[in-house]
NUMI-676549 format. One record per residue (C-alpha): residue in three letters; x, y, z. Coordinates in steps of 0.1 Angstrom, whole numbers, plus 2048, in hexadecimal, padded with zeros to 3 digits. Example, Ala and Ser with C-alpha at 12.3 -4.5 7.8 and 13.67 -1.06 7.14 Angstrom:
2
ALA87B7D384E SER8897F5847 
//
This chain:
574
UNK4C573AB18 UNK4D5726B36 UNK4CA6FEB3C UNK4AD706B33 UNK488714B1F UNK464709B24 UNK44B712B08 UNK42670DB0C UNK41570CAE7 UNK3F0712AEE UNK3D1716AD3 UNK3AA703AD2 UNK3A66E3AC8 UNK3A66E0AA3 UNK3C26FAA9D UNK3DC6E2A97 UNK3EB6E5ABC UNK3F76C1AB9 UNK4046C3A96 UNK4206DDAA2 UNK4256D1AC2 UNK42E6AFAB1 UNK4446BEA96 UNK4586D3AAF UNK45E6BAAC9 UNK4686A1AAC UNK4806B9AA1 UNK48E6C2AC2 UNK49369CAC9 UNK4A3696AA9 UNK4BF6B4AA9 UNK4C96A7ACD UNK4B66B9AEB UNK4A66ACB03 UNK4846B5B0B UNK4636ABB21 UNK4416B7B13 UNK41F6B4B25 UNK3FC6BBB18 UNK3DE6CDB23 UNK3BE6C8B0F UNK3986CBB15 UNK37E6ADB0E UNK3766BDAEC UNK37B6BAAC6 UNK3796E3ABA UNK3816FFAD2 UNK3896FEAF7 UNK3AF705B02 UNK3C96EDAFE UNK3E96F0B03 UNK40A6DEAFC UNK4296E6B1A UNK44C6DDB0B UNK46A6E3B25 UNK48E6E4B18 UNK4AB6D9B2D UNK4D06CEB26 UNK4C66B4B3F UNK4AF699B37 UNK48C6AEB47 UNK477698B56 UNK4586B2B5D UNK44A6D1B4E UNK4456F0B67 UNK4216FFB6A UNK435720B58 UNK447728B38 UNK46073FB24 UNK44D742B06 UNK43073CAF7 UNK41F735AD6 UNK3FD745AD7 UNK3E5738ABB UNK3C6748ACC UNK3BE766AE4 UNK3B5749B05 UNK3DD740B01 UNK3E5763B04 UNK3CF76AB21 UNK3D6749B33 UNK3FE743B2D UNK40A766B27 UNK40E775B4D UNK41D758B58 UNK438759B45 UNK46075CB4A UNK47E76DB3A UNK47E76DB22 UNK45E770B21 UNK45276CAFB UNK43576AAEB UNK42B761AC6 UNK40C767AB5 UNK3FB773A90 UNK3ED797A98 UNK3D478FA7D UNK3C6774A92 UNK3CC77DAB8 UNK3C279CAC4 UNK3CC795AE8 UNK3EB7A6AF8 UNK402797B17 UNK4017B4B31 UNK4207CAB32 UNK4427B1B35 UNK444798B14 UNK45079CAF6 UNK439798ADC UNK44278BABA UNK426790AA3 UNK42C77AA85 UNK411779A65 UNK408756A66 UNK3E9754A5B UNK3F676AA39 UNK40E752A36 UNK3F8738A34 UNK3DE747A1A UNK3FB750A02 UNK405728A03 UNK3DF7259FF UNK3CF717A1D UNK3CB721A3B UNK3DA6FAA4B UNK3FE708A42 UNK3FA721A63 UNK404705A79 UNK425702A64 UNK42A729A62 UNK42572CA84 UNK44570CA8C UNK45A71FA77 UNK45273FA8D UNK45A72FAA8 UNK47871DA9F UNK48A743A95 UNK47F74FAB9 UNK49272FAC5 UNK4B1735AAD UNK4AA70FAA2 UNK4B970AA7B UNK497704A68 UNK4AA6E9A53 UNK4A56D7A7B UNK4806D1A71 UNK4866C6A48 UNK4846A2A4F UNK4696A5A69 UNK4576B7A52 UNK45E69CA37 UNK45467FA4A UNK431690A53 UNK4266A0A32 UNK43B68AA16 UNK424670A17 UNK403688A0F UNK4176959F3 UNK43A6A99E3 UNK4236CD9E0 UNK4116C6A03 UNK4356C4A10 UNK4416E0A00 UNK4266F5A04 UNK42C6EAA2F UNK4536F6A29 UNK44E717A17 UNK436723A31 UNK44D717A4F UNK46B72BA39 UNK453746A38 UNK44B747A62 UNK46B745A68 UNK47975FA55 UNK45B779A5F UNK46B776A81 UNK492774A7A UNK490792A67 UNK4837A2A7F UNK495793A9D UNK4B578AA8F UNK4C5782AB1 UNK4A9766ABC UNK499771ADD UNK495753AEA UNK4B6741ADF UNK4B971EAE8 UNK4DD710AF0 UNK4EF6FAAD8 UNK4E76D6AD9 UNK4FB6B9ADB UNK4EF6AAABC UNK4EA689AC7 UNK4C367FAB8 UNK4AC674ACF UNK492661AD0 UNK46D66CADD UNK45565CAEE UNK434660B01 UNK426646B1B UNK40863AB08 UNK42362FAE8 UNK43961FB01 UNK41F60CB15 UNK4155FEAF2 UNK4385F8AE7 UNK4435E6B0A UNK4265CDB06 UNK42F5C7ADF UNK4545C5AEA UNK4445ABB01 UNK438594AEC UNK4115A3AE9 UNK3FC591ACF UNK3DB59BAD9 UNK3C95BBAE6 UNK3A15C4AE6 UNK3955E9AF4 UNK37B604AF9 UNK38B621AF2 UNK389639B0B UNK399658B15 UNK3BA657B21 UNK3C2637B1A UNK3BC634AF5 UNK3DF640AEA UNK3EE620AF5 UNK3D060BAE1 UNK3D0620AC0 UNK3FA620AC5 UNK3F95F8AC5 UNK3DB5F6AAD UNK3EE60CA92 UNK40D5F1A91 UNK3FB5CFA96 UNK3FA5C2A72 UNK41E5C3A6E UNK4285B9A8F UNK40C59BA8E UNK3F65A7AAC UNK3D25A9AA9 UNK3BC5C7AB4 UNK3995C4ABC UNK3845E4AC3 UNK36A5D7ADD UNK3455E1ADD UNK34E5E8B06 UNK3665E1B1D UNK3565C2B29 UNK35A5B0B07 UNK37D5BEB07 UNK3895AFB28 UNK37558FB1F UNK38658CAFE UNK3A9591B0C UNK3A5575B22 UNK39A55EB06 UNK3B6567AF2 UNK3CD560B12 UNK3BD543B1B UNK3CB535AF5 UNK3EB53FAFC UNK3ED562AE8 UNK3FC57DB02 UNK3E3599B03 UNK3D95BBB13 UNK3BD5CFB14 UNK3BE5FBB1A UNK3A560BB32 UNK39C627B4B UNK38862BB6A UNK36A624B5B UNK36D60BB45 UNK3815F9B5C UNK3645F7B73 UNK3515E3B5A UNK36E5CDB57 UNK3685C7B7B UNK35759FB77 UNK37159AB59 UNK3925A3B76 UNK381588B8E UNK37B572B70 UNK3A7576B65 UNK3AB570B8C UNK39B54FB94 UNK3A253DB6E UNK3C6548B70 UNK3C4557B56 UNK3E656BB4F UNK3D6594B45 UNK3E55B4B3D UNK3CC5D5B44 UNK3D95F7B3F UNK3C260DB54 UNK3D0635B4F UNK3BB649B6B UNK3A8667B64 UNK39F67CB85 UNK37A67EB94 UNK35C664B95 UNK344658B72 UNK355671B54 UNK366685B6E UNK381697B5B UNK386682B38 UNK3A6693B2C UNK3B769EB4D UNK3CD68FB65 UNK3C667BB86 UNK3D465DB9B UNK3B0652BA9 UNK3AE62EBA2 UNK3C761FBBB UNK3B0611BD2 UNK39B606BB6 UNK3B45F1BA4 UNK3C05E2BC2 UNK3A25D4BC9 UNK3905D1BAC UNK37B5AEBAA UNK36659ABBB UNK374580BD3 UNK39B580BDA UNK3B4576BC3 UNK3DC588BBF UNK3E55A2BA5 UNK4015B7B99 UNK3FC5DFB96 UNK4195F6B89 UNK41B618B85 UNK437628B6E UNK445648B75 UNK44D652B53 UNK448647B2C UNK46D633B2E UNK464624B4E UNK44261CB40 UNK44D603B25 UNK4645F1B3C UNK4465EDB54 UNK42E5E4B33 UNK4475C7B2F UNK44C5BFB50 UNK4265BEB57 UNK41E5A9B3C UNK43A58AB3F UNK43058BB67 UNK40C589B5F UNK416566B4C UNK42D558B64 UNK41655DB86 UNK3F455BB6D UNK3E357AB7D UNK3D7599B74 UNK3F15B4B6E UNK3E85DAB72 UNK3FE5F7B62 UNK3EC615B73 UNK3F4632B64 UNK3E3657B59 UNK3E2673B3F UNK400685B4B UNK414663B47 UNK404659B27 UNK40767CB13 UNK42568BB1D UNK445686B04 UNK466686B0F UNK48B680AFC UNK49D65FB03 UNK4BC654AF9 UNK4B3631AF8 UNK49A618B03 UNK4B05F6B0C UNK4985DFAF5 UNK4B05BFB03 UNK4995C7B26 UNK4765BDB1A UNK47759DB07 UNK458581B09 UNK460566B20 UNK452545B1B UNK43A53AB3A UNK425520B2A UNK42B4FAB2E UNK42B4E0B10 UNK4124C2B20 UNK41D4AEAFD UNK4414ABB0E UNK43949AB31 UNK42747EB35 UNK41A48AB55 UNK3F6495B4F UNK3ED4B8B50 UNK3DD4C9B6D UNK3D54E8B63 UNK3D14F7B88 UNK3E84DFB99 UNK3EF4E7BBB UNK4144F4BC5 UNK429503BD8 UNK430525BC5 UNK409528BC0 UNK411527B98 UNK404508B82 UNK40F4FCB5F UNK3FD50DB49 UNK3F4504B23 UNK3E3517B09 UNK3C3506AFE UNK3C44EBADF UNK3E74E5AE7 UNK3DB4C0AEC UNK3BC4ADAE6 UNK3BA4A6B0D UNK39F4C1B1F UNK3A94E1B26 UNK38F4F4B40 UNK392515B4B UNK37551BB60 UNK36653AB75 UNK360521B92 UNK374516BAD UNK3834F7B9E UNK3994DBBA5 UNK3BA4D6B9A UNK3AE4CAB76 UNK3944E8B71 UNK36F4D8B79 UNK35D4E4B92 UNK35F4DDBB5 UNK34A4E4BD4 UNK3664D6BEC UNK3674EDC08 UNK38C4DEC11 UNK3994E3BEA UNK389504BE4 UNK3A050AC04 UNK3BD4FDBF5 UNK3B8511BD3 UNK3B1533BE3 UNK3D152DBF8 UNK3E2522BD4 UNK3DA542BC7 UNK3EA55ABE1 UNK409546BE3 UNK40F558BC4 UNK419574BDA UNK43556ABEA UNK447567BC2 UNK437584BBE UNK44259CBD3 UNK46758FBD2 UNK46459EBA8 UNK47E5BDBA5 UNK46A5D1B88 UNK45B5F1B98 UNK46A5F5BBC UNK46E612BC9 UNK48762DBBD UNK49D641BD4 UNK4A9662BC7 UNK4B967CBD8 UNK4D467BBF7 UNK4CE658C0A UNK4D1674C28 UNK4B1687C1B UNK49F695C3D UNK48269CC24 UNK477681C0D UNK457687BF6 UNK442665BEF UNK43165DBCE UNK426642BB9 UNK423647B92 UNK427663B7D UNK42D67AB9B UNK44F66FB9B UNK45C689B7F UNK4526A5B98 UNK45B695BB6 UNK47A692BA9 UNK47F6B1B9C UNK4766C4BBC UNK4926B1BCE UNK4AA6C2BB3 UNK4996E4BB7 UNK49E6E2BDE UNK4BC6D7BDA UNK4CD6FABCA UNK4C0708BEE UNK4D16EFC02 UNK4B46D9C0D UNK4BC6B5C0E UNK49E6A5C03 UNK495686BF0 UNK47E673BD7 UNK46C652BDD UNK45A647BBE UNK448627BC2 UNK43E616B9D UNK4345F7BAC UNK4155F8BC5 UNK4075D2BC5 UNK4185BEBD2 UNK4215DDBE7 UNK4475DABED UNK4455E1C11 UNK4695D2C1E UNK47D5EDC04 UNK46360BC08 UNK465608C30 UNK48D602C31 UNK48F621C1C UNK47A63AC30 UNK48A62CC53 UNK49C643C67 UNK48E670C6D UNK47F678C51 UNK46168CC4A UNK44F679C2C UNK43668BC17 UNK420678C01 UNK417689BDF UNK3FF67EBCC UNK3E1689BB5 UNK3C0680BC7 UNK3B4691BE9 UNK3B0671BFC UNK3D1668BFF UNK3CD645BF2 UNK3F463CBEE UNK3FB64AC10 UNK3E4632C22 UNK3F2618C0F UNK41861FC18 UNK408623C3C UNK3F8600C3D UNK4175EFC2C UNK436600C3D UNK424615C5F UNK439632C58 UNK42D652C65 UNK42666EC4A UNK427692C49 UNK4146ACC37 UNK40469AC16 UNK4056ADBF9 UNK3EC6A4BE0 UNK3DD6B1BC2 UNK3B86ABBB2 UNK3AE6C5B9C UNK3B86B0B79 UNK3D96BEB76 UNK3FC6B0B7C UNK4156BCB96 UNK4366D1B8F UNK4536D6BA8 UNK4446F8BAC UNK4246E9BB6 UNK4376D0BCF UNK44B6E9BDF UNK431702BE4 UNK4186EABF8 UNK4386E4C12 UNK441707C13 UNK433719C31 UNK43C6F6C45 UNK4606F8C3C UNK46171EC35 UNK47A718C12 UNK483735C03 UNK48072EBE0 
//
């Protein structure tokens, strides 16, 4: 089956959907190929459509197409909504006991007895496990692929829930390869190095551990609490405590205590709860008060869409707070970039003692993809905080300098007073009314920037011919398609190129305009229909765009997507 197969695994919430999408895609990972998986679900615990997309490619994928070449139907909606769409080899799996729906006329359908299967092992959980090893003979995947998988997910319920999960996957499996001996959708073999998996939400959580996190307090709230519940599950033996918040205003409020006595600490949001962390931002802001938030979008205004995808909250995070005070926003493109920038973010938070913002969404948090590594020697703690028991100069907690940054202790360090105060203050903490030093503090705080905006993490990437006529602008998890459309373009001989800011404050105007100098026709893509990135590249750089594409219906782009918004202006032939 050439470089490569998409399947789209689709069935209601409470069917087990995320059971066998997790056992496949760990077995995939672990016998060597490489794979990028995105998921669909609906604001729902029982019934609804959900769907899991996994694409296959001998080269690292780093996006799923809107289409697929077969699919595992566990309900008639799968049938009806994936079926026509897909491609040869078009295959589709499905218990006949169960689903009644039929693709129209192209697909091969594979009609395996899963739910049979599963009463003979004596329950009807084992049709998730019937229906993997179904799918793993369609593949021509060795079932012995998914023993250890299997192993590390039912072993620790018990030896006969275990066996009970094997025999029915032996017994899917072989329902279909007796039937289909020649597997009709055949993957290639891999190279059999193991890989590892990871989605965005685990490595947001892991970069801020691997960062030296010791405290994080949250609301949880859709899609942001895979990164919480990722942390939370590990923070006994790693020595990190997790505080479930009545809201996100005690959240915020509590990570700023914690930072304020010297534990590095985090908090994990979306739009809304963000806004209420709104006085808590401006509070992190004028204390100095080094914070981590992790605020993952969802698309439209109050609920707006809980579970889908959207990149709506630039402006707001930007400017979130009252008064004026510097921050640092990032936006990863993908789950390997994420826990670099997770680092990142939280040692800059500490050294210029300001708020720092990874802005991310669903399609960033919950899709999986294989990598070979993640380079653990890149995010290590680094030490910002100053000893006052080793000078004998006395400490000034917001003294002013140059660089806008001031020593900072943790509280109790000494007996001397330590203020951190909500006021404008002088350079010891108490309050002050001085029109001349609240002046001199304001200007204190935005010399930050200059430091700053020199930091490497998160500048723009460049992909694609530095010759590109066509370059396509994005900031966050855009970047797998944008990136991916270059590619596809380029098999038709259209030089075109990738842009793909991560991060957006302090905006890196100097590299984002010497890049995009010279005729080019830039497109910014992005998913929210006012175009928010755009105006920003505009007011930063002054470049002069071309047609915008932008998405805002709570799903992610494709290259398909990409190209077919451009189409009719550059009449491809695709």
């Amino acid at each position: 089956m050439g470089n490569q197969l998409t399947i789209t695994l689709g069935g209601a919430a409470g069917q087990g959907l995320v059971t066998v999408s997790h056992l496949l895609l760990t077995s995939l990972a672990r016998m060597g190929y490489r794979v990028f998986a995105t998921q669909d679900y609906m604001s729902r615990v029982r019934g609804g459509h959900n769907f899991m997309r996994i694409h296959i490619a001998r080269k690292q994928p780093r996006n799923a197409p809107d289409h697929a070449n077969a699919l595992l139907a566990l309900d008639n909606r799968s049938v009806e909504t994936h079926a026509a769409s897909l491609r040869a080899p078009g295959v589709v799996i499905l218990d006949p006991a169960t689903v009644t729906a039929r693709p129209p006329n192209g697909p091969l359908v594979i009609e395996a007895p899963l739910s049979t299967i599963a009463k003979t092992q004596g329950s009807k959980v084992y049709e998730n496990s019937a229906a993997l090893g179904a799918l793993f003979a369609a593949l021509g995947l060795p079932l012995e692929g998914a023993a250890k998988v299997f192993e590390d997910q039912f072993a620790k319920k018990s030896a006969k829930i275990l066996a009970d999960n094997l025999a029915a996957a032996r017994a899917g499996f072989d329902a279909v390869r007796t039937r289909y001996p020649s597997p009709p959708a055949a993957l290639w073999k891999p190279d059999g190095k193991r890989r590892a998996l990871i989605n965005g939400a685990n490595a947001i959580g892991l970069g801020m551990i691997a960062a030296g996190l010791r405290f994080i307090a949250a609301y949880p709230m859709s899609p942001s609490t895979g990164i919480f519940t990722y942390v939370t599950a590990r923070a006994r033996e790693l020595g990190v405590i997790s505080e479930q918040a009545e809201d996100e205003v005690a959240a915020l409020n509590m990570v700023i205590g914690a930072s304020a006595c010297g534990a590095r600490a985090a908090t994990t949001t979306s739009g809304g709860g963000l806004a209420l962390m709104a006085e808590a931002v401006s509070l992190a802001g004028i204390s100095e008060v080094p914070v981590t938030i992790a605020n993952i979008m969802r698309p439209g205004p109050a609920t707006g869409l809980p579970t889908r995808t959207g990149q709506e909250d630039l402006n707001f995070v930007l400017s979130i707070g009252h008064g004026e005070f510097p921050r640092f926003v990032f936006a990863p493109g993908s789950a390997d970039e994420a826990y670099y920038t997770a680092g990142a973010a939280m040692n800059l938070a500490e050294k210029y003692q300001v708020p720092s913002f990874i802005l991310g969404d669903q399609h960033l948090v919950d899709s999986y993809h294989t990598v070979d590594k993640l380079d653990t020697s890149k995010v290590k703690p680094v030490n910002y905080l100053l000893d006052p028991r080793k000078s004998t100069a006395p400490y000034l907690r917001y003294k002013l300098t140059n660089s806008g940054v001031s020593p900072r202790a943790y509280h109790g360090m000494t007996e001397a007073p330590f203020i951190t105060d909500s006021h404008v203050h002088e350079e010891n903490g108490h309050i002050t009314e001085d029109p001349l030093l609240a002046r001199k503090m304001a200007e204190k705080r935005f010399a930050k920037l200059k430091g700053m905006a020199k930091e490497k993490t998160g500048l723009p990437a460049w992909s694609g011919p530095k010759n590109a006529g066509v370059v396509f602008v994005c900031f966050g998890s855009v970047a797998g398609a944008a990136r991916d459309a270059v590619d596809t373009l380029a098999a038709i001989g259209v030089k075109a190129a990738a842009l793909c800011f991560n991060r957006v404050a302090p905006f890196p105007a100097a590299e984002a305009a010497k890049l995009l100098r010279g005729k080019r026709r830039i497109h910014v893509v992005e998913n929210n229909i006012q175009g928010q990135f755009e105006r920003l590249l505009i007011a930063h750089t002054g470049v002069k765009t071309s047609v915008p594409v932008r998405r805002y219906d709570g799903r992610p782009f494709d290259a398909a997507y990409l190209i077919n918004a451009l189409k009719e202006t550059y009449r491809w032939r695709i």
